[in-house]
Every structure is written in C-alpha cells, then in structure tokens.
LODRENVEX-64303 format. One record per residue: y, x, z negated of N, C-alpha, C, O, CB in turn. Coordinates in steps of 0.1 Angstrom, whole numbers, plus 5000, padded with zeros to 4 digits. Glycine has a CB too. Example, Ala and Ser with C-alpha at 12.3 -4.5 7.8 and 13.67 -1.06 7.14 Angstrom:
BEGIN
494351324922495551234922496751324922496751424915495551134910 497851284929498951374929500051294921501151344920499451414943 
end
This chain:
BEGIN
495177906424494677766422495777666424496877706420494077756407 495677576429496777436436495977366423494777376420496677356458 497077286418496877166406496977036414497377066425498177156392 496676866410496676826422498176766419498676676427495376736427 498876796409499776726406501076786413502276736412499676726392 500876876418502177036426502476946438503576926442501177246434 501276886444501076856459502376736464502876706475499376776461 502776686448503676536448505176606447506176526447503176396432 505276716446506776756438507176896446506276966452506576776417 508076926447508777026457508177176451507877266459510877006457 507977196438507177316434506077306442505977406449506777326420 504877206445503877186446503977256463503377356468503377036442 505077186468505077276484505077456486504477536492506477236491 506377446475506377606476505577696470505877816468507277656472 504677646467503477736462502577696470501677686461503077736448 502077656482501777596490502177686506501477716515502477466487 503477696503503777806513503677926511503478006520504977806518 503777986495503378086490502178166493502078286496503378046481 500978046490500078086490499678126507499078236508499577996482 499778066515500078056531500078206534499178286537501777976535 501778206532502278386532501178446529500278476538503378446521 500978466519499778596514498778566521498478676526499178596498 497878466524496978476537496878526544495878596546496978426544 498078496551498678556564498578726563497878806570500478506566 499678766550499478886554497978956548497479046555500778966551 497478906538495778946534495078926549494479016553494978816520 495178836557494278846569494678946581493878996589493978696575 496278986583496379056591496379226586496379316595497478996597 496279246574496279356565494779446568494579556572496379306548 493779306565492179306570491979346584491379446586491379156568 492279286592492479336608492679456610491979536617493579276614 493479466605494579606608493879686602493879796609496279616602 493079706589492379846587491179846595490979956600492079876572 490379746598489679736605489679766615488479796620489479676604 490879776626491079816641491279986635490780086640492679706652 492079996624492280146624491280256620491280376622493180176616 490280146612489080256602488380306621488380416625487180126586 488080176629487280166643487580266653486780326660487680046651 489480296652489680406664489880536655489880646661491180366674 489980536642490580706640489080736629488280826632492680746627 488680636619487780706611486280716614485280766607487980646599 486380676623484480676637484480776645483380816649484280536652 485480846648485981016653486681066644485981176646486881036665 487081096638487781206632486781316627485481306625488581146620 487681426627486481546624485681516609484481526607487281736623 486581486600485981466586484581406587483681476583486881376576 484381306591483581216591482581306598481681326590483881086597 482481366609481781436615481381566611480881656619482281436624 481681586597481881746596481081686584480081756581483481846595 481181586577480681506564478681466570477781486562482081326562 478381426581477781386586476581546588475381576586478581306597 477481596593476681756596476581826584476081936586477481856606 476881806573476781866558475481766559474381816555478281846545 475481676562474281556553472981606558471981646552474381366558 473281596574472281646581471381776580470181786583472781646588 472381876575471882006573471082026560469982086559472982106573 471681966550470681966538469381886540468481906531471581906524 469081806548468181716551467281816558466081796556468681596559 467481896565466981986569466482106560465282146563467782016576 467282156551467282216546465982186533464982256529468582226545 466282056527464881996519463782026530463082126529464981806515 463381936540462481926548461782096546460682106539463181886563 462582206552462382326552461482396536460482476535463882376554 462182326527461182386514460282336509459782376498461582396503 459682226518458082136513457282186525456782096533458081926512 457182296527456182316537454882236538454082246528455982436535 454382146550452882086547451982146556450982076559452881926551 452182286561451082316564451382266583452182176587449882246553 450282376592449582326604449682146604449182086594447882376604 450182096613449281916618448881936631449581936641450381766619 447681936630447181936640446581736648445681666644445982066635 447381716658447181606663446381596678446481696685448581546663 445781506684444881476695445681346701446081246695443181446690 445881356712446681236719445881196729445481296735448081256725 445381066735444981036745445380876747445580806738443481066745 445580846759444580916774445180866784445880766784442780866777 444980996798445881016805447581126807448281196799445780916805 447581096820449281126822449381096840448581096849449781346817 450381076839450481056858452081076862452881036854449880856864 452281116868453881176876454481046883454180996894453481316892 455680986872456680876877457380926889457581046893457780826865 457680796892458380816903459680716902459480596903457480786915 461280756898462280646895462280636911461780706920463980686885 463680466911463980516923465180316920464680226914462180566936 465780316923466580196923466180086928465680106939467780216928 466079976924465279856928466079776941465479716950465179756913 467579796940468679796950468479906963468079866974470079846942 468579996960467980096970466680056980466680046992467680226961 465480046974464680026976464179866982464279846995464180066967 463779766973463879636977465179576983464979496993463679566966 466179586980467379526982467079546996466679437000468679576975 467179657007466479637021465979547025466279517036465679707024 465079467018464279427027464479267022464779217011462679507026 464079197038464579037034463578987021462278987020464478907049 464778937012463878857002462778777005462278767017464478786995 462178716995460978606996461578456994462678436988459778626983 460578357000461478236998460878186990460878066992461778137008 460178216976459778186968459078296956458678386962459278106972 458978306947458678366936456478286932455778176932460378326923 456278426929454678376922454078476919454378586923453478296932 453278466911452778546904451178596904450378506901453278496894 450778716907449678786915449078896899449978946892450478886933 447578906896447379006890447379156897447679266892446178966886 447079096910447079276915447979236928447979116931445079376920 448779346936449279306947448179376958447479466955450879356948 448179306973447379316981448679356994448279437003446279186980 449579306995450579277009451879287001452079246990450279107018 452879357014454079327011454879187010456079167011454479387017 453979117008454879007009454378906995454978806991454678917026 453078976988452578976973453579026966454178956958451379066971 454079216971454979266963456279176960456779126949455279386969 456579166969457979086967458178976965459378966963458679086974 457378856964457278756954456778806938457278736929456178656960 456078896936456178926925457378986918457878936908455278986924 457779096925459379166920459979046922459378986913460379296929 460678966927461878826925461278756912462078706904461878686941 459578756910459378676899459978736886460578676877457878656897 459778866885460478936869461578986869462179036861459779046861 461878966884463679006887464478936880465278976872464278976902 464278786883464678666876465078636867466078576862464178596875 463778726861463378686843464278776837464878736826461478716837 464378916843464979036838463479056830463779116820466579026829 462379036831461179106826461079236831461779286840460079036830 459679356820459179436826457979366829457479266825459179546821 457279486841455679436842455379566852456179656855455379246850 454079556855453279636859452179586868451479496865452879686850 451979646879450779576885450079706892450579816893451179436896 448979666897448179756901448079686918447979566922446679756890 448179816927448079806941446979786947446479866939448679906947 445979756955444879746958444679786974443679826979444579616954 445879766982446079796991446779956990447979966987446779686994 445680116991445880196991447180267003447980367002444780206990 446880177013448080207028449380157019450180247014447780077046 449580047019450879977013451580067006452780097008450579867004 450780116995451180186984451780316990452980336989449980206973 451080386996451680497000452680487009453080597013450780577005 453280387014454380357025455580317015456680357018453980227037 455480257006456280186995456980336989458080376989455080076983 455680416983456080536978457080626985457980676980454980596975 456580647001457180707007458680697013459480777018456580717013 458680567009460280507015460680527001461880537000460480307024 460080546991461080516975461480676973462680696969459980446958 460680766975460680886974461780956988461881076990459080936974 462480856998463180917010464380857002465380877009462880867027 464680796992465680726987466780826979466580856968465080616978 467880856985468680936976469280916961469980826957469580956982 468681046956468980996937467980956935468080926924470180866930 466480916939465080906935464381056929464481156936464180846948 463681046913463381176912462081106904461880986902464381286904 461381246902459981226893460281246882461381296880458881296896 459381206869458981256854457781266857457081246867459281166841 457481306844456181356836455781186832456781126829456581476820 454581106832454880966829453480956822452481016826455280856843 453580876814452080806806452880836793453680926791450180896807 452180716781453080736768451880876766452380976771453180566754 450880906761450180976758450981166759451281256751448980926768 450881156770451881286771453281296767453681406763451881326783 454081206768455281156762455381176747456381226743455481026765 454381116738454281146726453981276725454781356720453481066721 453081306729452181506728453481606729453681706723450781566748 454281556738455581706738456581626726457481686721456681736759 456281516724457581526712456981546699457681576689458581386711 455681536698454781626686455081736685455681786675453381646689 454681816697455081936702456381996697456482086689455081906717 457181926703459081956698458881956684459582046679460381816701 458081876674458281866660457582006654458182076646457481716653 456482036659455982176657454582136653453882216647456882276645 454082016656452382016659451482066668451682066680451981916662 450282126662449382136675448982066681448681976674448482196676 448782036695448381886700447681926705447782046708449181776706 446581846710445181876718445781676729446181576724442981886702 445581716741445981566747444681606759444181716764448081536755 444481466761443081406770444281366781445281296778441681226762 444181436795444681406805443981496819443681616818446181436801 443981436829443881506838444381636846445381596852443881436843 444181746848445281876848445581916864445081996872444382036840 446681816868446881836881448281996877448582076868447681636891 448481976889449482116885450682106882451382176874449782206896 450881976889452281916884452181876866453081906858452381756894 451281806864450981766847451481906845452581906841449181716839 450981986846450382116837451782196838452282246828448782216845 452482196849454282236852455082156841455982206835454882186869 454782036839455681946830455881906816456881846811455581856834 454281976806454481946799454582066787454482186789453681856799 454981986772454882156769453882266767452782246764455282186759 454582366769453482496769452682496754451782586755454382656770 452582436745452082516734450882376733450082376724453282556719 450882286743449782106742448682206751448882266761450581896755 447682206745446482216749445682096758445281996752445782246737 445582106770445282016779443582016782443082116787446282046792 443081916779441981906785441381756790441481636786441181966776 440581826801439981686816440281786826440981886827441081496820 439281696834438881756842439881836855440181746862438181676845 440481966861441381986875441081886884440181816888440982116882 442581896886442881776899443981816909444981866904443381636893 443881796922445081836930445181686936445781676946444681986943 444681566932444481446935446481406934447281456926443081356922 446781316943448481256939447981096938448881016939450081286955 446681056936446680916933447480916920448480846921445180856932 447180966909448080886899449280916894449480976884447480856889 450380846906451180816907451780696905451480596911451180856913 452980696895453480516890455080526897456080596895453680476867 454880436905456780406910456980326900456280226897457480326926 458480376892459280276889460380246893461380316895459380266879 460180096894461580036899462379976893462179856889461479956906 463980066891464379946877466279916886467079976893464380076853 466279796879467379706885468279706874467679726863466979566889 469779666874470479646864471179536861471379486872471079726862 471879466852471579306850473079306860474079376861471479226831 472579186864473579086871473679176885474779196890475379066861 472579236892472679246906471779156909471079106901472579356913 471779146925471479036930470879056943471179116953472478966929 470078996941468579026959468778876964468178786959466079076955 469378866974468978726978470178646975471378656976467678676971 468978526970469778426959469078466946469078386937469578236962 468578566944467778586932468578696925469078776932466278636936 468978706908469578746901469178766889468578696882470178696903 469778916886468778976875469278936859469779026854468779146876 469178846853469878846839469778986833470878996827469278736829 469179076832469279176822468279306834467479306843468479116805 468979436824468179516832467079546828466779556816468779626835 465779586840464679636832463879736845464479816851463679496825 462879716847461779776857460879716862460679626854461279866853 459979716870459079676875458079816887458179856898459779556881 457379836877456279966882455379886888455179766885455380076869 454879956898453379986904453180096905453980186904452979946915 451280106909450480196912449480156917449180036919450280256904 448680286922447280286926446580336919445480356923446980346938 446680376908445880436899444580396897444180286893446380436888 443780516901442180496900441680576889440580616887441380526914 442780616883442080736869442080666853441180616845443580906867 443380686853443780656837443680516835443880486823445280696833 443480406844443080226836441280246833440680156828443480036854 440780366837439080366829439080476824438080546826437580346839 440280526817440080666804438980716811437980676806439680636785 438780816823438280876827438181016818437181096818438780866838 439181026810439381146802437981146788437381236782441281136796 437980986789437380986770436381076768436581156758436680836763 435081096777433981116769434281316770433681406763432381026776 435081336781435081496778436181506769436281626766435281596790 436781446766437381466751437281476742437981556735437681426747 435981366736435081346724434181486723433581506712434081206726 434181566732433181676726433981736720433781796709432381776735 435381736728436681846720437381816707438081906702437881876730 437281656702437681686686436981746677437581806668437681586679 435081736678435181796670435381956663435181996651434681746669 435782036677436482176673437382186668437582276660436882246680 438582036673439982056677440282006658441282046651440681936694 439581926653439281916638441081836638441981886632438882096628 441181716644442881686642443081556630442481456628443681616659 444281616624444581506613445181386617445281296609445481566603 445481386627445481226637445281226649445381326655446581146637 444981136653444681066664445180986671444880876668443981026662 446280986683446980886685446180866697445680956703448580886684 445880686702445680636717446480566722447080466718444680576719 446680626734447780526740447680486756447480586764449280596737 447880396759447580426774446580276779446080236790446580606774 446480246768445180106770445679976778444979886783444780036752 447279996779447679876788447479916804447279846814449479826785 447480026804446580056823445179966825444779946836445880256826 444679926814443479836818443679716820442779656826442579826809 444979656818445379476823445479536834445779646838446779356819 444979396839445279356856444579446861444679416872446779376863 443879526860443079636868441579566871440979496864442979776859 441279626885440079586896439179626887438579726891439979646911 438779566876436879606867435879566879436279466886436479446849 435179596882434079556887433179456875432979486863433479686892 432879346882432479216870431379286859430279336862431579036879 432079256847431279266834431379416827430679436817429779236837 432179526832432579646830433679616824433979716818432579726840 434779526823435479586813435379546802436279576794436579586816 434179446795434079426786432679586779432779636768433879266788 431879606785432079726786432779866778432579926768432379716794 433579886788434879936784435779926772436480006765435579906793 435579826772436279776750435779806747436079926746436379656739 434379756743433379816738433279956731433479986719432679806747 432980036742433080176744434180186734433880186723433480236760 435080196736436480246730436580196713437080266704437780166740 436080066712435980066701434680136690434780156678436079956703 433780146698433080206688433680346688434080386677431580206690 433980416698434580526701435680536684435380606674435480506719 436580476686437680456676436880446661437480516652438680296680 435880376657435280346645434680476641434780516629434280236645 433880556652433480676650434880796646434680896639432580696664 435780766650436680896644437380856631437880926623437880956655 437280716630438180686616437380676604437780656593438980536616 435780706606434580766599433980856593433080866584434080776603 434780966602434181116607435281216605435281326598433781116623 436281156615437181296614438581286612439281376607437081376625 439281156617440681156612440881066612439980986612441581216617 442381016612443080906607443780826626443980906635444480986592 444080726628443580696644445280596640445680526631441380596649 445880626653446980496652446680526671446280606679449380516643 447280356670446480256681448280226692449180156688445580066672 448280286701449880276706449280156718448580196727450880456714 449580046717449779986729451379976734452279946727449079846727 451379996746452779996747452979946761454079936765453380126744 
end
C-alpha cells in the first residue's frame, strides 16, 4: 500500500522503487514457471504415468457396472469417399473470372465458380452433379492424382463401426456393395439391398488455408465434395429397414444422413413427400420401440 503522503518525501520514492523491484521479479518469476511447467511438466513421464493410472481405473470402474447387450440401428446409407487435394486437382485448371453460386452443378465451368465461391470463404459444402459424364471425368482425373485414396464415407456407417469399436450390436440400413461390405466392421449387420453399382461415390476435395488458385485464396482449410449420388439423398434403404427393427428390437436409433437431401434433383412435390415419410417414420419408433437421436451433419 503507497500512502499519499510517501509520494512528497524521499521515503515515498524508495518504496516506490521497492515496490517496482518486486514486480519485476514477481512477473518474471511467473513467466519463468510458466515457460518451465510448458516444456518439462506437459512431457515428463510422471505426468504421463499419473494420467495412465487415471485412465486405467476409469476403465476399470466402467468394467464393474456391467449394462448388459446395446443393441443400436443406424441409418441411412454409406458410399466410398474419394480424398484427393484440391491443389492437385483444381489448381490445374484455369480459374473462373468470377465466383456464384449453383444448387446443383451442370458444367465445368458451374464447378469451378462454385469451388472459388467456398474457396474464398474457407467454407464446407456439398453439391450434387447432374451432369453424369462430368462427374465421371472429374472422378477419373482425381483418382489418377498421386496420394488420392478412398474411405468408407457416410456418417451412418462411420458412427455403426465406432459403436461397433465400443462393443454394440449394430444393425445399419446401407446398400451392400462389396466395397461397403470390405470396409466396415465385421460384427455390423448390414442390410439393403446388393449392389455392384459405383454410383455412390463422394469426391472430396479439401484445400488448406492460405493456398491459392488464381487470385482466389483460401482463409482456412476445409473441403468441398461432390457427387452423383442417386441412392442415399431418397433413403432408398428406409422401408426395407423398417421390417428389420422390429426383430432387431434396438435400444436406439440413430439417423443420419438427411443432409444428402439439400440440393438434390426431387422431382416437383416429392420431397415434401419424403419429410413426410420420415417423419412419421421417426414418430412411429419413438412410440413403439426405441429411443431415436436425429444426426444432421
């Protein structure tokens, strides 16, 4: 505490500088453990060895409350990604001299005013191809691209194997190409209809911040997918599904997969329709047989 009377008289300074000192070294003291806790006590084994004690008993509780079978149902869909560098791929080809924005692409020259539009932005987005030639030339040059590989792709199945990993039974609504059926886990019970079909297929294209196409520049990294998908934006899977809960008797229900319906070619007055459907669909199981979470993603 400074009195205001110190401030007029030569004590008043040196306690003034006093106080100064100790600042100084109280703030560089603070620093200094702080740079030290950062480089030795964030690695050191203790901490890490302290961390894995925690962990294991966490495990170890988990282990003595057994809850029994969970038996879960995931839908709808799955389709085989395709990565592939947005540089690699677009960066080829002369940019657009303007940016706009299209629900569905029809032409390459759609595509690529749309990619510069969420390039820009560093947005994701998604669109649907309409032009079945395009698509398959787009794919083919993305797939000749070195360091381009596939996944397993749709949240639906994405969630089902990490159910799976937890030790649920999962019942998932997806189409059973051979590739799906190679990729996911062995113990997910797959049902819909066989398919040797490669329509549903999703390229993604993802960029990382601060490259640059053109004069166009990405603030942040993200992706930009297409497809041709003629399966999974009308849950082709639902109604032979619905015969199989009620065997499959599951204590939840997750859906996921419902953003494949933006932007997609409805034929007029079907996709209202389509809600429809799905919603009573959804009212009927949270009625009847289980408990329902809604993944839009």
């Amino acid at each position: 505490v400074v009195y205001p009377g110190w401030a007029s008289c030569g004590t008043g300074t040196a306690v003034m500088d006093t106080l100064t000192f100790f600042n100084n070294v109280l703030s560089v003291t603070v620093i200094f453990a702080a740079f030290w806790y950062s480089c030795n006590d964030g690695d050191s084994l203790l901490l890490r060895e302290r961390l894995q004690d925690v962990l294991q008993a966490m495990l170890e509780v988990e282990q003595q409350h057994s809850v029994g079978e969970v038996r879960i149902a995931v839908g709808y869909g799955a389709c085989k990604d395709i990565f592939v560098q947005g540089s690699d791929l677009m960066g080829v080809m002369t940019p657009p001299q303007r940016t706009a924005h299209f629900n569905r692409i029809d032409s390459m020259k759609q595509l690529k005013e749309m990619y510069a539009l969420f390039y820009t932005a560093g947005s994701a987005a998604e669109r649907y191809v309409g032009n079945k030639t395009l698509f398959n030339e787009i794919l083919a040059a993305a797939e000749a691209v070195p360091g381009s590989y596939s996944a397993l792709g749709g949240n639906a199945p994405v969630m089902a194997s990490r159910f799976a990993l937890e030790g649920a039974k999962v019942l998932l609504a997806a189409k059973r190409s051979s590739y799906i059926m190679n990729k996911v886990h062995p113990s997910i019970i797959v049902r819909g209809d066989e398919t040797e079909s490669d329509e549903d297929i999703h390229l993604i294209i993802e960029y990382k911040a601060g490259e640059s196409w053109g004069t166009y520049q990405a603030p942040r990294a993200n992706r930009f997918i297409i497809h041709s998908d003629d399966n999974n934006p009308v849950l082709s899977t639902v109604e032979d599904f619905g015969g199989q809960l009620e065997a499959f008797k599951p204590n939840l229900f997750v859906v996921g997969g419902l953003q494949m319906m933006d932007n997609f070619p409805f034929p007029p007055g079907s996709y209202a329709i389509y809600c429809s459907f799905i919603c009573v669909f959804c009212i009927i199981l949270i009625l009847y047989y289980t408990t329902l979470c809604i993944c839009y993603i």
